[in-house]
C-alpha positions in Angstrom: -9.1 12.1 -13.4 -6.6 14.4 -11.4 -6.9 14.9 -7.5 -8.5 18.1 -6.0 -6.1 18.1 -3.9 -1.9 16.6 -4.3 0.7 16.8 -1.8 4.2 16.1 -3.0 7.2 15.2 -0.6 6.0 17.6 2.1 8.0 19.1 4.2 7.0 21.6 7.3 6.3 23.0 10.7 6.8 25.7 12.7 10.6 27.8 12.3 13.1 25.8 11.3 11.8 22.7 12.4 10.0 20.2 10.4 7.3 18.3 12.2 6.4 16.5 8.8 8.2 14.8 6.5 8.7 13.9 3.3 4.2 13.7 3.1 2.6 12.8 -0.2 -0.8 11.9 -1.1 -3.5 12.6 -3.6 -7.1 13.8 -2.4 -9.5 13.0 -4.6 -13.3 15.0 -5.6 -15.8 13.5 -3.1 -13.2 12.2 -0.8 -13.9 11.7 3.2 -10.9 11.9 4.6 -9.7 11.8 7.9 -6.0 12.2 9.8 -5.4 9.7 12.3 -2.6 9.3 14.2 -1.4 9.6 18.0 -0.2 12.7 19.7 2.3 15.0 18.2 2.1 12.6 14.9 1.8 16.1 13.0 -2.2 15.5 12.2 -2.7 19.5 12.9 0.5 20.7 11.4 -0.5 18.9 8.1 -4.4 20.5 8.1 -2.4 24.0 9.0 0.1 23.5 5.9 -2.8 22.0 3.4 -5.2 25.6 4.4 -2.4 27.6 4.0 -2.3 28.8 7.6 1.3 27.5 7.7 4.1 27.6 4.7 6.1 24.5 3.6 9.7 23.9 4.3 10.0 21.9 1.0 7.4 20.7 -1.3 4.4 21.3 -2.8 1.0 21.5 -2.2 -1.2 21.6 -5.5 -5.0 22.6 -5.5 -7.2 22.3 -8.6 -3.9 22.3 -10.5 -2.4 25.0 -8.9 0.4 25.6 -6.1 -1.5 27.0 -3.2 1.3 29.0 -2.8 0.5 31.1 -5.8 -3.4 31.4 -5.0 -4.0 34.3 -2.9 -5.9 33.5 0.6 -8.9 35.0 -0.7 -9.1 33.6 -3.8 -8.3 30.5 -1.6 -11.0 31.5 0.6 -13.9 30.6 -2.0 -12.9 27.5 -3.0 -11.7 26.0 0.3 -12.7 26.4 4.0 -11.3 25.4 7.2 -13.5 24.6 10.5 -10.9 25.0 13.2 -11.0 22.7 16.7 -11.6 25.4 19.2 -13.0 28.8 18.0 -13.2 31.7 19.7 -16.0 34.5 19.3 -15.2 37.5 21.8 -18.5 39.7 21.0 -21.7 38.7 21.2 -22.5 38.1 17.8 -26.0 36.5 16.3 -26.2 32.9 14.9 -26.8 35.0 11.4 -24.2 37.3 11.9 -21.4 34.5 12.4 -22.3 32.6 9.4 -22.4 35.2 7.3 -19.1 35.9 7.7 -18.4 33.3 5.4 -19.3 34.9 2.9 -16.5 37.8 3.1 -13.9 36.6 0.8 -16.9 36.5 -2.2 -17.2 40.1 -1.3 -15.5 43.3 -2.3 -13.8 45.6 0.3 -16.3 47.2 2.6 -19.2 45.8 0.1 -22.4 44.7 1.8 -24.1 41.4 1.7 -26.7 40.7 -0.9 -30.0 39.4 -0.8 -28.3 36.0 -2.3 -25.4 36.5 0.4 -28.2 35.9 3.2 -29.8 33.3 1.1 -26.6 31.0 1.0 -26.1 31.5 4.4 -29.5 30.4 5.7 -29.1 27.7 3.7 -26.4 26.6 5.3 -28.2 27.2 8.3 -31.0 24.9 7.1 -28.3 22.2 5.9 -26.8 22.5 9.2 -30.3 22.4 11.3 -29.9 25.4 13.1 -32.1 27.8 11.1 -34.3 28.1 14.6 -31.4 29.6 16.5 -30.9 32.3 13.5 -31.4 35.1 16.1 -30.1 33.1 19.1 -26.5 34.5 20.3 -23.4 32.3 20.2 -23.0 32.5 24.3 -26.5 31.2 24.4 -25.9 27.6 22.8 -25.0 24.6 23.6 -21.1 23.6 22.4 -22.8 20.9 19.8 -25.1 23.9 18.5 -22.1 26.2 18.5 -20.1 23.3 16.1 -22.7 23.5 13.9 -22.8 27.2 13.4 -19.1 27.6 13.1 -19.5 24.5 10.1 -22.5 26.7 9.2 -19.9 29.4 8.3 -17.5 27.3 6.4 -20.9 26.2 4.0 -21.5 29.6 3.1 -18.0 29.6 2.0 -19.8 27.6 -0.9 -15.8 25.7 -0.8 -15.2 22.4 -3.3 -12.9 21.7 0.3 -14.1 21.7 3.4 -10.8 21.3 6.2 -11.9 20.1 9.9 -9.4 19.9 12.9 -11.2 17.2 15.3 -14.8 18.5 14.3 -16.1 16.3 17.9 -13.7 17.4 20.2 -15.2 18.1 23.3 -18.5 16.7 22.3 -20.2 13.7 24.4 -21.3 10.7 21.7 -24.5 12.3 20.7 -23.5 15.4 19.4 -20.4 13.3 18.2 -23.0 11.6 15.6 -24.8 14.5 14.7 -21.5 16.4 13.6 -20.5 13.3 11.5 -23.7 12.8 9.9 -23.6 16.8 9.1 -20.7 16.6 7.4 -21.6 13.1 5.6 -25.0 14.8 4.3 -23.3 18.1 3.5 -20.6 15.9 1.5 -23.5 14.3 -0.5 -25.8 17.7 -0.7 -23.1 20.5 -1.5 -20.6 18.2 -3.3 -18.3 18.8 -0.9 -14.5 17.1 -0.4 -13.8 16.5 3.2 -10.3 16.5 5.0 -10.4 16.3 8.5 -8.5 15.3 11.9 -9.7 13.0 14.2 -8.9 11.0 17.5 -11.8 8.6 17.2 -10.5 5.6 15.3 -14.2 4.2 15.3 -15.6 7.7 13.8 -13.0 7.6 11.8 -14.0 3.4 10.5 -17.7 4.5 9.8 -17.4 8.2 7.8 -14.6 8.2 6.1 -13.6 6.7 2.6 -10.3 7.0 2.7 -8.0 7.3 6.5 -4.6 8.7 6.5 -2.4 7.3 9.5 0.3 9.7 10.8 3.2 8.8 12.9 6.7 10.7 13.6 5.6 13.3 11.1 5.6 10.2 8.1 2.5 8.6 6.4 2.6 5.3 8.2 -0.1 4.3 5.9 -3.1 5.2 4.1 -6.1 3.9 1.7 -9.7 2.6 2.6 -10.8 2.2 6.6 -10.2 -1.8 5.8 -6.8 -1.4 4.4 -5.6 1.0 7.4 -7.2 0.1 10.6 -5.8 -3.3 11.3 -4.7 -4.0 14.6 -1.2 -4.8 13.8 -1.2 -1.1 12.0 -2.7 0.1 15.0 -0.8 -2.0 18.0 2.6 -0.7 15.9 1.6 3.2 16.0 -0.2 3.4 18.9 2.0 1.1 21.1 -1.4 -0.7 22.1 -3.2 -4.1 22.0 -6.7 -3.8 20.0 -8.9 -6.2 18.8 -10.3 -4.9 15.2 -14.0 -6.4 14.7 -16.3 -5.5 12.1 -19.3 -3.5 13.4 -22.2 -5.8 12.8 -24.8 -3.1 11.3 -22.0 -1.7 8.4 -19.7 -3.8 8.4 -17.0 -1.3 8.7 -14.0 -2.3 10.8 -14.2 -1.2 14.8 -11.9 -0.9 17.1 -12.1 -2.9 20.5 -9.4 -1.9 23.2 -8.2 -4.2 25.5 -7.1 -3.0 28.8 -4.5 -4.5 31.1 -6.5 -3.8 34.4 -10.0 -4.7 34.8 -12.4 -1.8 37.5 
């Protein structure tokens, strides 16, 4: 079985400088995985190189066998998606309206949406429960509704990838949940491969198959939420002291911090 997805000896950043280096790993169909890592580890910079935002230095980056260099973005477009951490929408533009815009790269130049264009998208709507708000505006909803619509978008995509920088950010617990289940049933309903960025260690322990620790721009270490999330792993990169439990309805490791001062 080949990976979806294969990075080899990566190497990039922004001008001249490399923020990674020397990254390689293999994504496989059907994987959850998510980019951990502390500040300026190069978790974004990776997610920006892997959706093509961002050229490499050195390296390669191969998707469904080819180099994503030689796919053209919107040939990329339809098989892979990418659900950035803070989007902006400066018109006022309906919940139906924004996710259809995902399916542009399936369409020709200045071609219409079909009948089966709205269909995917209220799909996606209905995958993502916001079919209700399909008329609703996007300065009218709450930030966990306005997630969902912008994830909403990437489904109508229809990708085999789906890419997601810190999908929660900004989002209290609740909404945290719902985003992570979203993406866990859209994995399991659309057949999806997930790669995505996250600060929560915990979130990261419960949803994902496979965890990818960044630090200093190098793969620190990577394989199952067991293998990686070990409090000496985590007191090395994170310059911490954890204790790393199992969470008691799962049994997927948690994270427990321990903190010098008491309130």
């Amino acid at each position: 079985m080949h990976p979806l997805l294969e990075i080899n000896n990566l190497f990039g950043g922004y001008e001249r400088e490399s923020v990674l280096k020397d990254v390689s790993l293999s994504v496989n169909k059907g994987d959850f995985v998510g980019i951990i890592g502390p500040n300026g580890s190069g978790k974004t910079t990776l997610l920006r190189l892997l959706s093509k935002i961002l050229r490499p230095h050195k390296g390669e980056i191969i998707f469904g066998g080819r180099d994503i260099s030689s796919i053209k973005l919107k040939d990329f477009a339809k098989e892979a998606a990418f659900v950035p951490q803070d989007t902006i929408i400066n018109f006022s533009f309906s919940v139906l309206e924004i996710v259809l815009m995902g399916r542009i790269p399936h369409l020709r130049r200045l071609e219409s949406e079909s009948k089966n264009d709205l269909r995917i998208a209220r799909d996606a709507m209905k995958m993502t429960d916001i079919a209700h708000l399909e008329g609703d505006y996007m300065d009218e909803l709450s930030s966990g509704e306005r997630q969902r619509v912008i994830i909403a978008r990437a489904l109508a995509q229809e990708p085999l990838l789906i890419f997601l920088d810190e999908p929660t950010s900004h989002l209290d617990i609740a909404h945290q949940v719902q985003i992570m289940d979203l993406l866990a049933k859209s994995r399991r309903l659309a057949n999806l491969t997930i790669v995505t960025v996250l600060h929560d260690l915990n979130l990261a322990g419960e949803y994902c198959n496979r965890i990818v620790l960044l630090n200093g721009g190098k793969i620190f270490k990577q394989g199952s939420p067991e293998e990686v999330l070990t409090y000496q792993n985590i007191e090395a990169v994170y310059k911490t002291v954890v204790v790393v439990d199992k969470n008691p309805i799962s049994g997927n490791p948690y994270v427990l911090l321990c903190p010098k001062e008491k309130a």
